[in-house]
PATOR-75033 format. One record per residue (C-alpha): residue number from 1; x, y, z. Coordinates in steps of 0.1 Angstrom, whole numbers, plus 5000, padded with zeros to 4 digits. Example, Ala and Ser with C-alpha at 12.3 -4.5 7.8 and 13.67 -1.06 7.14 Angstrom:
2
site pos->1 | u->5123 | v->4955 | w->5078
site pos->2 | u->5137 | v->4989 | w->5071
END
This chain:
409
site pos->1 | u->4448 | v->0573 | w->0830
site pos->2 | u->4417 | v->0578 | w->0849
site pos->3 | u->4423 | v->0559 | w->0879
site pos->4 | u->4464 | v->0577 | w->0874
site pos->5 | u->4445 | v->0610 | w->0876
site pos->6 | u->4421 | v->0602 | w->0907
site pos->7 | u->4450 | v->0587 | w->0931
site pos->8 | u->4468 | v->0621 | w->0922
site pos->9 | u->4441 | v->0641 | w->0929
site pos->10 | u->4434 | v->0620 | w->0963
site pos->11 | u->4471 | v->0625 | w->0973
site pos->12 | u->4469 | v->0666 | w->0966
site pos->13 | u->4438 | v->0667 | w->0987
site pos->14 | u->4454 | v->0649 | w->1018
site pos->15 | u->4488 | v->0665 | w->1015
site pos->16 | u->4468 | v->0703 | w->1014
site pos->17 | u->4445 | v->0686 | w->1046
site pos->18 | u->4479 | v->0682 | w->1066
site pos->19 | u->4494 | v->0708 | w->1059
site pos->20 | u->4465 | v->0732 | w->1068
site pos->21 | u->4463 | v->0709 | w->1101
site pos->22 | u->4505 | v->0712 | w->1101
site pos->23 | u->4510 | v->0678 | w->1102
site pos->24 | u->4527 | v->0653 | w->1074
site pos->25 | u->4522 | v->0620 | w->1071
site pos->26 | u->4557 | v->0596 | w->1056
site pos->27 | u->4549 | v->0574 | w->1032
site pos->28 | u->4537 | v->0540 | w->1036
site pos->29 | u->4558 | v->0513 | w->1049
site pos->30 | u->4551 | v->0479 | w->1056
site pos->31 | u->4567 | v->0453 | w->1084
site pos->32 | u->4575 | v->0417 | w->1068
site pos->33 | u->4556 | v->0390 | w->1076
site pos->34 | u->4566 | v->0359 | w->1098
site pos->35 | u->4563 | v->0325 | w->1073
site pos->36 | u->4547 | v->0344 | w->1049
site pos->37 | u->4512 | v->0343 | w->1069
site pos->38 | u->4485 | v->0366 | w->1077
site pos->39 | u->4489 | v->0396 | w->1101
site pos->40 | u->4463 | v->0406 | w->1124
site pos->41 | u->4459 | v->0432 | w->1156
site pos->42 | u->4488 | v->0454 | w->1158
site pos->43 | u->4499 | v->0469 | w->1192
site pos->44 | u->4532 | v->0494 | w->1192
site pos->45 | u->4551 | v->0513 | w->1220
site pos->46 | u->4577 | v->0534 | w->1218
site pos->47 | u->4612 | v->0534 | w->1243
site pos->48 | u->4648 | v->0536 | w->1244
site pos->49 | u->4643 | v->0554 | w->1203
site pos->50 | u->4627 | v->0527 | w->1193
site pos->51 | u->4591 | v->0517 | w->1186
site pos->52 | u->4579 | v->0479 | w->1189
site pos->53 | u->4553 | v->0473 | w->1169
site pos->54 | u->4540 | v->0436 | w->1179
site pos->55 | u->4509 | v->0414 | w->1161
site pos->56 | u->4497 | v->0379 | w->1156
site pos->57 | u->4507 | v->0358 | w->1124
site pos->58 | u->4481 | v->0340 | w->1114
site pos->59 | u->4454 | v->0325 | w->1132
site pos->60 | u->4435 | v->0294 | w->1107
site pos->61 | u->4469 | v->0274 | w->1121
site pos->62 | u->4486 | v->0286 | w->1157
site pos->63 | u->4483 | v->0321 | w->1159
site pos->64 | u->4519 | v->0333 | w->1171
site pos->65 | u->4532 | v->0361 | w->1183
site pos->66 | u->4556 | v->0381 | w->1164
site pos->67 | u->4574 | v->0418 | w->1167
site pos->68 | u->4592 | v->0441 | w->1145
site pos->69 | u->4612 | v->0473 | w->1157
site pos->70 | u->4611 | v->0504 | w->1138
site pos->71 | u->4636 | v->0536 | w->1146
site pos->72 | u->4624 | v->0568 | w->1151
site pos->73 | u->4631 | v->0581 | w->1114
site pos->74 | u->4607 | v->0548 | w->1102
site pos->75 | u->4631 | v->0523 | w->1094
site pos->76 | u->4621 | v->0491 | w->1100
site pos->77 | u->4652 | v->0471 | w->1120
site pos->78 | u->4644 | v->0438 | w->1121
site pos->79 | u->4648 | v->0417 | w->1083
site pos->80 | u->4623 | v->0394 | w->1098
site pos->81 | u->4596 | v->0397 | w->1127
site pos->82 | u->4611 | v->0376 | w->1158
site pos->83 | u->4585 | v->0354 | w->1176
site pos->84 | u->4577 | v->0361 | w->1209
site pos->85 | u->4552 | v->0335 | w->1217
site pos->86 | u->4548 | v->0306 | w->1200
site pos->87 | u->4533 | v->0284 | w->1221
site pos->88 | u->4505 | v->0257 | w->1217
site pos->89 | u->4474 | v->0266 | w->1204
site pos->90 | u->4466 | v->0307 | w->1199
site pos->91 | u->4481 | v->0339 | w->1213
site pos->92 | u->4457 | v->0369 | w->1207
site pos->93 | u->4450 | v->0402 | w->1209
site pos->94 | u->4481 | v->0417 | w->1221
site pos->95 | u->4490 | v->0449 | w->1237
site pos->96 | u->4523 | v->0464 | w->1246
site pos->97 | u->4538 | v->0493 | w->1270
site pos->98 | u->4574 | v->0508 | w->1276
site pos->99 | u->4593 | v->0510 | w->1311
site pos->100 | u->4617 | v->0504 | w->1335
site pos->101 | u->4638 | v->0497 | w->1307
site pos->102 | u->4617 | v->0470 | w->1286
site pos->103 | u->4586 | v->0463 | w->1270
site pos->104 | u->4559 | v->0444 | w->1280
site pos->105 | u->4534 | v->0425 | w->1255
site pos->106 | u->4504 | v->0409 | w->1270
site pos->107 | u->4475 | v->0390 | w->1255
site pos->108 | u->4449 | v->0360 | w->1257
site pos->109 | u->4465 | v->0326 | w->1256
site pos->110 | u->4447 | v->0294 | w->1250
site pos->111 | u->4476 | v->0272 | w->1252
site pos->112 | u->4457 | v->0250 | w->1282
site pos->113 | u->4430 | v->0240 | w->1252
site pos->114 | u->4403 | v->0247 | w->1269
site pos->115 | u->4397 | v->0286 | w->1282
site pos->116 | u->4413 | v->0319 | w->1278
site pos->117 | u->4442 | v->0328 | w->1302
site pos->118 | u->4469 | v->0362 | w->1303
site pos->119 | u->4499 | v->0360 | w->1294
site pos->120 | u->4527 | v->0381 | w->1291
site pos->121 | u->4565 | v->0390 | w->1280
site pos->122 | u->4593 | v->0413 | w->1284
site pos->123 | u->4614 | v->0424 | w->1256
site pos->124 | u->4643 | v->0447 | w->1254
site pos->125 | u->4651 | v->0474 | w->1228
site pos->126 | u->4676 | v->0452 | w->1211
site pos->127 | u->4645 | v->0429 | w->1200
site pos->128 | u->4659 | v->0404 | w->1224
site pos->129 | u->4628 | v->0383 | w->1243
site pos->130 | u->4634 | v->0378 | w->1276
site pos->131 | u->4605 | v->0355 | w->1284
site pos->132 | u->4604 | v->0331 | w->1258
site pos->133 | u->4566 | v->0318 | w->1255
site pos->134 | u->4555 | v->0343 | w->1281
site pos->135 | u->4547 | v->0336 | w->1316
site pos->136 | u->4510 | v->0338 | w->1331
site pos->137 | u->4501 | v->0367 | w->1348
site pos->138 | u->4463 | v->0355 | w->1356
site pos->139 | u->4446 | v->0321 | w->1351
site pos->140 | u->4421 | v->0297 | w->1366
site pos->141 | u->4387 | v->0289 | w->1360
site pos->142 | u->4370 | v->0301 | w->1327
site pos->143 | u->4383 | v->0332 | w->1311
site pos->144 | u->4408 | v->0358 | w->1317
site pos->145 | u->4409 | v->0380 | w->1283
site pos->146 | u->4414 | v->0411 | w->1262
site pos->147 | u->4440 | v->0422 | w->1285
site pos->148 | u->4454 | v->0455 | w->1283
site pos->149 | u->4486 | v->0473 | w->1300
site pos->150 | u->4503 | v->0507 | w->1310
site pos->151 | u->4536 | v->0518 | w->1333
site pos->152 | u->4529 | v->0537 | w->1362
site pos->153 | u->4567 | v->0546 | w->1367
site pos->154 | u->4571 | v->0516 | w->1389
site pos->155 | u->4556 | v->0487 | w->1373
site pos->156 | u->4533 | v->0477 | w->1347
site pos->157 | u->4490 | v->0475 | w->1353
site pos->158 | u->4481 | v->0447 | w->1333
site pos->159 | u->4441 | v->0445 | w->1332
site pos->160 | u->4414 | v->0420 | w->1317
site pos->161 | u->4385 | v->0409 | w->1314
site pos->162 | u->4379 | v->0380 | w->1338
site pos->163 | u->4348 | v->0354 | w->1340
site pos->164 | u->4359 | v->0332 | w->1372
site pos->165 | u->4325 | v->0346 | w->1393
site pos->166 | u->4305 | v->0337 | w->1363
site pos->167 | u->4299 | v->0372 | w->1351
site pos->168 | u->4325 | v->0393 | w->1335
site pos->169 | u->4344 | v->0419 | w->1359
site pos->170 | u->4372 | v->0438 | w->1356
site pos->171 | u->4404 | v->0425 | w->1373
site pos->172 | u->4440 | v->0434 | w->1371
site pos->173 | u->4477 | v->0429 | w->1388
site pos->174 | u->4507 | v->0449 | w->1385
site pos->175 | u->4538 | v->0432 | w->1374
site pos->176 | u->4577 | v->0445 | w->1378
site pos->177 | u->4598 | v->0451 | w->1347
site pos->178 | u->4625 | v->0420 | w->1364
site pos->179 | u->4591 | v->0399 | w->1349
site pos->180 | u->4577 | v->0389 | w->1386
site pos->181 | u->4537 | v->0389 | w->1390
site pos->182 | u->4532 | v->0413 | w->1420
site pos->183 | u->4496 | v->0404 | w->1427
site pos->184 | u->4491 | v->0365 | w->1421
site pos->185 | u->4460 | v->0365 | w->1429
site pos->186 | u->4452 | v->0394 | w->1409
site pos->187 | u->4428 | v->0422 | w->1422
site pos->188 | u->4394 | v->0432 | w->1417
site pos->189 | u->4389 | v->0464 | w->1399
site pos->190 | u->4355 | v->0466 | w->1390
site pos->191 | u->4325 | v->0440 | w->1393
site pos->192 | u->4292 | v->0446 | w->1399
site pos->193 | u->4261 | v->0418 | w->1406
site pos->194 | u->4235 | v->0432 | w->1376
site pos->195 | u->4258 | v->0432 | w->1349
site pos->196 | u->4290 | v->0424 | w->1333
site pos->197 | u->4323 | v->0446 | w->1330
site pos->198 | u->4337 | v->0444 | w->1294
site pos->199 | u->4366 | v->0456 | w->1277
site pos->200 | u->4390 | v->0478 | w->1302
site pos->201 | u->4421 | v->0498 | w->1292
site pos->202 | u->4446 | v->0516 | w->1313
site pos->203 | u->4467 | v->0547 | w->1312
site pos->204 | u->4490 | v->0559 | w->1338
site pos->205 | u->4502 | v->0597 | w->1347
site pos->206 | u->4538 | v->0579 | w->1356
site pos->207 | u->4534 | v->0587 | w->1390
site pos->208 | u->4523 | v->0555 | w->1407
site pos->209 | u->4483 | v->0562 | w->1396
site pos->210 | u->4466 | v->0546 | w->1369
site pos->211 | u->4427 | v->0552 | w->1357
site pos->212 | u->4409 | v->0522 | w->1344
site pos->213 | u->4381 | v->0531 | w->1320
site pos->214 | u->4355 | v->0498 | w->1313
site pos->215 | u->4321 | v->0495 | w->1299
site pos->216 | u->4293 | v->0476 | w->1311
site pos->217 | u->4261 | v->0456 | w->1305
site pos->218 | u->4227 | v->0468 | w->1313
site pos->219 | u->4202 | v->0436 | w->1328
site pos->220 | u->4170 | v->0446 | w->1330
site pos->221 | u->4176 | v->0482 | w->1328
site pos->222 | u->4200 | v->0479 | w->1361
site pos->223 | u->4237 | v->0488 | w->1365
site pos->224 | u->4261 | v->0515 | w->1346
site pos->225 | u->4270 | v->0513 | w->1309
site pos->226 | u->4306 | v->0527 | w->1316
site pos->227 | u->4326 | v->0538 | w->1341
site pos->228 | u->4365 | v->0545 | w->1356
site pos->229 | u->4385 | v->0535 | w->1386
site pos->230 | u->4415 | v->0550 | w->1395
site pos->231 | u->4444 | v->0522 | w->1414
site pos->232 | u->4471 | v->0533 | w->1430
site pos->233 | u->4502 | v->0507 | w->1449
site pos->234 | u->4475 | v->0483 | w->1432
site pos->235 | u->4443 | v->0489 | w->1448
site pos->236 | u->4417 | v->0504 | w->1436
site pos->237 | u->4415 | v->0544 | w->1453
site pos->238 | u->4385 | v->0557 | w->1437
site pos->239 | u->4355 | v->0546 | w->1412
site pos->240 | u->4333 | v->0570 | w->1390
site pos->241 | u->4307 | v->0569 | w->1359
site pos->242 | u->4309 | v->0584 | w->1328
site pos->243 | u->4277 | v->0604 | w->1327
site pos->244 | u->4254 | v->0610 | w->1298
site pos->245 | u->4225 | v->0595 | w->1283
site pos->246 | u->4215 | v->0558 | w->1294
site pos->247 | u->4197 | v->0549 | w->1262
site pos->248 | u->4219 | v->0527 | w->1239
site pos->249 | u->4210 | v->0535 | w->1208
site pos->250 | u->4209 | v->0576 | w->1208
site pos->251 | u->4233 | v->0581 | w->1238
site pos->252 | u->4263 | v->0606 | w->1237
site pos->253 | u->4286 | v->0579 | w->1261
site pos->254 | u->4303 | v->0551 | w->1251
site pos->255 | u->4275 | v->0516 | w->1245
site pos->256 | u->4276 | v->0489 | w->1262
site pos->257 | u->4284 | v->0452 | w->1256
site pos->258 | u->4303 | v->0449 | w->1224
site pos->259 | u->4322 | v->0484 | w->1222
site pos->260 | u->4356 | v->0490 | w->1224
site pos->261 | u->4373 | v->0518 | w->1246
site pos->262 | u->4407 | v->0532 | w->1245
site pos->263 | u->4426 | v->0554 | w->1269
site pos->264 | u->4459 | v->0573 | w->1273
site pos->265 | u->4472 | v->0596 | w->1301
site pos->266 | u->4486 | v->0637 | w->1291
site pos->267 | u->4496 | v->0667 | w->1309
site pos->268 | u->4463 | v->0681 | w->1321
site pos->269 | u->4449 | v->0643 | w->1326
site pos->270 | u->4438 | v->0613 | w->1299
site pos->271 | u->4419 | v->0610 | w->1270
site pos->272 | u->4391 | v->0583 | w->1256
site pos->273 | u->4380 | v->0573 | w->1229
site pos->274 | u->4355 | v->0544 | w->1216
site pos->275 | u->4338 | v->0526 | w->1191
site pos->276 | u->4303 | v->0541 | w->1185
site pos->277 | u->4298 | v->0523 | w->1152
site pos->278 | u->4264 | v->0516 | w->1140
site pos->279 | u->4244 | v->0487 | w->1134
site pos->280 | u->4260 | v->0466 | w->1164
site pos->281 | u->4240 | v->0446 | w->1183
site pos->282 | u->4241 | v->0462 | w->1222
site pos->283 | u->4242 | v->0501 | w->1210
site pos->284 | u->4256 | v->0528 | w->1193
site pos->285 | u->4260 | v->0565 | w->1199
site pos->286 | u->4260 | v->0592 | w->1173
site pos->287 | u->4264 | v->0617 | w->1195
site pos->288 | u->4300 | v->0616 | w->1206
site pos->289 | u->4332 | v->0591 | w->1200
site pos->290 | u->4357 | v->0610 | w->1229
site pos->291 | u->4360 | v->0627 | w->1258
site pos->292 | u->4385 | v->0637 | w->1281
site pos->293 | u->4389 | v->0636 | w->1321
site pos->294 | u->4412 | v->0654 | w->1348
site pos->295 | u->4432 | v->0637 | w->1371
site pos->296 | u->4406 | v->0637 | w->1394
site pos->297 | u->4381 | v->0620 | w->1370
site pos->298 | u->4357 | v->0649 | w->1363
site pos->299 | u->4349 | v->0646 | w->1326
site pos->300 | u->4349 | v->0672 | w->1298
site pos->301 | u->4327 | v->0676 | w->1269
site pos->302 | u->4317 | v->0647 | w->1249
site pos->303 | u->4333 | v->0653 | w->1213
site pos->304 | u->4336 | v->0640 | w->1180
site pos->305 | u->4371 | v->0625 | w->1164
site pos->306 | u->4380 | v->0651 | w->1139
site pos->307 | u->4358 | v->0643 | w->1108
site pos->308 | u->4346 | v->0614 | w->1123
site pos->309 | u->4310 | v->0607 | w->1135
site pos->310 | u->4310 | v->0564 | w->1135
site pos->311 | u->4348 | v->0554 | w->1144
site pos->312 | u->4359 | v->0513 | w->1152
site pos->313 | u->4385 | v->0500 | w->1174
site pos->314 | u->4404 | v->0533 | w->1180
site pos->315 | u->4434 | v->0540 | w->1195
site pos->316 | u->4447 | v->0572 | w->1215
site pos->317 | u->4481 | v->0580 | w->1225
site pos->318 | u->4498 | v->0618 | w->1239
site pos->319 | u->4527 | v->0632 | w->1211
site pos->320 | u->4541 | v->0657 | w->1233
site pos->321 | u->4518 | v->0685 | w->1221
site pos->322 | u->4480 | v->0669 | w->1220
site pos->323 | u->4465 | v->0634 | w->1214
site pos->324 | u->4464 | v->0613 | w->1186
site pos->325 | u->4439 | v->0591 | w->1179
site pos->326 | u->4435 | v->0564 | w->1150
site pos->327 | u->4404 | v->0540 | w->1141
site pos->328 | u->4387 | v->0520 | w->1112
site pos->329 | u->4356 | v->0538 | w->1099
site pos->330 | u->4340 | v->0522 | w->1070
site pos->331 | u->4329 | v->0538 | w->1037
site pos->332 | u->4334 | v->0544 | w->1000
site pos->333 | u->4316 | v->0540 | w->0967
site pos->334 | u->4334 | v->0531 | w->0937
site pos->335 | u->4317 | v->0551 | w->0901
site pos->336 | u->4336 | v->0533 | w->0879
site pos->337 | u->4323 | v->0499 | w->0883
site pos->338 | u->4289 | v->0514 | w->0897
site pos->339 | u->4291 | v->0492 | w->0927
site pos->340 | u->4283 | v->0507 | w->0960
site pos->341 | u->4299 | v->0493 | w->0992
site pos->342 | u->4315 | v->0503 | w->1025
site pos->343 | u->4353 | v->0491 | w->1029
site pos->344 | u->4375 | v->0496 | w->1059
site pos->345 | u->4400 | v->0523 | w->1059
site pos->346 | u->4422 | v->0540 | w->1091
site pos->347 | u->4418 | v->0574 | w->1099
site pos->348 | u->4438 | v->0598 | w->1124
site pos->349 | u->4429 | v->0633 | w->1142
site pos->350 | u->4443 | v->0649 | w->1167
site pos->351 | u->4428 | v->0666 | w->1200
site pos->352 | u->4440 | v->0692 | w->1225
site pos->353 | u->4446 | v->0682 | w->1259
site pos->354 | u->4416 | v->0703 | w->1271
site pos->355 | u->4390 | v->0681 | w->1246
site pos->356 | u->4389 | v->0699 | w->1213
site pos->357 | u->4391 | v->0683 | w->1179
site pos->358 | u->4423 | v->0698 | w->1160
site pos->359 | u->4422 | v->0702 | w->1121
site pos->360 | u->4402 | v->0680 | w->1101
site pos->361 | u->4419 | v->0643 | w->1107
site pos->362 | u->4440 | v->0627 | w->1080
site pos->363 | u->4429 | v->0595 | w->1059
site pos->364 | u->4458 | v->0568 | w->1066
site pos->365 | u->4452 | v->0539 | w->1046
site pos->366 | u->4425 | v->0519 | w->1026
site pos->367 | u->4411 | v->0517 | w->0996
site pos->368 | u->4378 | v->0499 | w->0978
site pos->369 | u->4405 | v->0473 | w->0966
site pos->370 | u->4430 | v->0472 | w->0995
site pos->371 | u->4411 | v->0480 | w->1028
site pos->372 | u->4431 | v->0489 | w->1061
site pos->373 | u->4419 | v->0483 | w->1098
site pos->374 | u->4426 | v->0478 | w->1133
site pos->375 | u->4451 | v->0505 | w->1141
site pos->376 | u->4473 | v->0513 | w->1171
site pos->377 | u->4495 | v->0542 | w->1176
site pos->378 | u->4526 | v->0549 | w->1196
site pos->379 | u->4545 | v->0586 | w->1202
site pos->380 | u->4579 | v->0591 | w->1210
site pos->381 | u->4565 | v->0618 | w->1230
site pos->382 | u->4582 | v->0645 | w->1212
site pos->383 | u->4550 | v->0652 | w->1184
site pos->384 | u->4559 | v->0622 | w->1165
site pos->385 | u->4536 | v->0593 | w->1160
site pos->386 | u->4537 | v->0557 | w->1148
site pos->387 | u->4505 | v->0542 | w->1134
site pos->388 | u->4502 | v->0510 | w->1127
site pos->389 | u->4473 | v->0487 | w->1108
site pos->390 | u->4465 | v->0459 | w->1092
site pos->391 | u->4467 | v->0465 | w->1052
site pos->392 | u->4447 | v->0440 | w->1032
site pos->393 | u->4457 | v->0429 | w->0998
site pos->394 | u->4441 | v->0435 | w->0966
site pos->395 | u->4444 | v->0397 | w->0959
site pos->396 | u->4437 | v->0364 | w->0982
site pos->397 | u->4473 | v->0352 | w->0970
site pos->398 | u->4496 | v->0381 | w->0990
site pos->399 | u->4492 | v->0380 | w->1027
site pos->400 | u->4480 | v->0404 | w->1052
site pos->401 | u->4507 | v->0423 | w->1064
site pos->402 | u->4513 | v->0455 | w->1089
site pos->403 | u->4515 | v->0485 | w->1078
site pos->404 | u->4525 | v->0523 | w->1092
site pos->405 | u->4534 | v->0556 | w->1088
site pos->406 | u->4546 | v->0580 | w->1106
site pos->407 | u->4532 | v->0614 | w->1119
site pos->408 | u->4543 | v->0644 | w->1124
site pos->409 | u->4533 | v->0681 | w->1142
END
């Protein structure tokens, strides 16, 4: 009865939270699994009235890649996630964008047994794969990782990370939505001889100009712990910093090394967000998790997430109306076993396209028993947004599986 009486009082106290913020949540859904295996790193896109909502099954065996679509009401159309990678050895960390008339899923393949390379694969909005196993966008010697991608109303900006100089830099290469690699080569986006570039994302306006956001590695006290580059017809046309404080610990910019960064483009410019979580080894901030630029890369004021002062592996996308951002924050204490301990559970907020934190951010999923993380959002554009995550079971015998909801302004 007591536990009955909490999770009603819980659900009250979000339901009052959105509506004050006038937003609702749907409920919970989740996407099947593919051969009843775990589900990790959700990436989702939304075209053609339909979102795509892709991830990796398992990853103790091969670590595919599977998709599911869901409709714009939050049906889920597929009975079963169809692969779009299964290829030797593991396919991680994928990401996803709409245009031209198809998706495009990249991540890090280690088919070639021996170092990371980028891979990628068009699907269209009937779930059909057009490139079965993918074809390689970059590889060559030692990595080329954690890529990333955005439309730029002509063709797709896939970035990575890429060690082939023997320090990390930033490289990219656009590729068409017929599936041809337009820069074989690849480009250099952003390198620098004191320090490695880590962790890029990209957002386009949709008019043939994309910014690339990165973070960096201080040696010795030398280089720039995060900066942008804009690229335009695939060349770089234009590099600044994010300015604020240098120190890694205390600073109000995103830390170096380990952090994650996400971007998205809007009306009046983009938005970024990143992980400022404590107690990681190369920095934290608790100062600020966002900020947003014009579309001439002056930034704005260094915020907080709404409610959210430490946030993990966000996610930002524009609904038509603001930004929505999602992340993993950890937290929680449970009384009645009097057992303290943090779990991971996804929260959302949304911002205004000038840099302010709207309303007071909604709780998502997780619980003590059941944690959520890893989240990734998608908007049709029209104040309606999918987020996905990875919900944990309450016991080891029921897979990890992907969950979302929808949100609505």
């Amino acid at each position: 009865m007591i536990k009955q009486m909490t999770s009603i009082v819980l659900a009250l106290a979000l339901a009052a939270c959105a509506a004050r913020a006038g937003e609702s949540l749907s409920p919970a859904a989740e996407l099947p699994t593919h051969e009843n295996e775990d589900s990790y790193r959700p990436c989702a896109a939304f075209g053609e009235d339909v979102y795509l909502v892709a991830w990796q099954s398992d990853r103790r065996k091969k670590g595919d890649l599977v998709a599911c679509r869901v409709d714009k009401s939050g049906k889920v159309l597929d009975a079963k996630p169809f692969v779009l990678c299964e290829a030797e050895m593991d396919q991680e960390r994928p990401r996803v964008a709409f245009g031209g008339g198809v998706f495009l899923v990249v991540w890090q393949d280690i088919r070639n047994k021996c170092d990371y390379d980028t891979y990628a694969a068009r699907v269209d909005a009937d779930g059909k794969v057009l490139d079965k196993d993918g074809f390689l966008v970059s590889g060559g010697k030692q990595n080329q990782c954690n890529p990333r991608v955005a439309f730029d109303g002509i063709s797709f900006v896939v970035v990575w990370e890429d060690f082939r100089s023997d320090r990390y830099e930033v490289r990219g290469a656009r590729v068409s939505p017929g599936g041809k690699v337009l820069d074989a080569n690849g480009i250099t986006i952003a390198s620098h001889k004191w320090m490695h570039r880590l962790n890029p994302d990209v957002a386009s306006d949709g008019k043939g100009r994309s910014l690339v956001l990165w973070l960096g590695h201080l040696v010795h006290g030398k280089g720039d712990m995060s900066g942008g580059v804009f690229l335009k017809g695939g060349k770089p046309d234009g590099e600044f910093k994010i300015t604020g404080s240098r120190k890694p610990q205390t600073g109000n910019m995103p830390g170096n090394r380990a952090n994650f960064i996400a971007v998205t483009a809007g009306p009046k410019g983009y938005c970024a967000a990143w992980k400022n979580g404590p107690g990681q080894r190369g920095g934290s901030s608790n100062k600020a998790n966002a900020t947003v630029f014009d579309p001439s890369g002056k930034q704005g004021e260094m915020i907080f997430a709404p409610a959210s002062q430490y946030i993990y592996n966000p996610d930002v996308v524009w609904d038509g109306s603001a930004y929505v951002a999602a992340w993993r924050v950890q937290d929680g204490y449970e009384r009645s076993r009097r057992r303290h301990g943090n779990y991971d559970h996804v929260r959302a907020g949304r911002i205004s396209s000038d840099g302010k934190p709207l309303g007071e951010g909604l709780a998502v999923a997780g619980e003590y028993k059941a944690p959520a993380a890893c989240a990734a959002v998608a908007s049709d554009g029209k104040s309606t947004t999918l987020i996905a995550y990875e919900q944990h079971p309450k016991t080891g015998d029921v897979p990890i599986k992907i969950g979302f909801r929808l949100l609505k302004k």
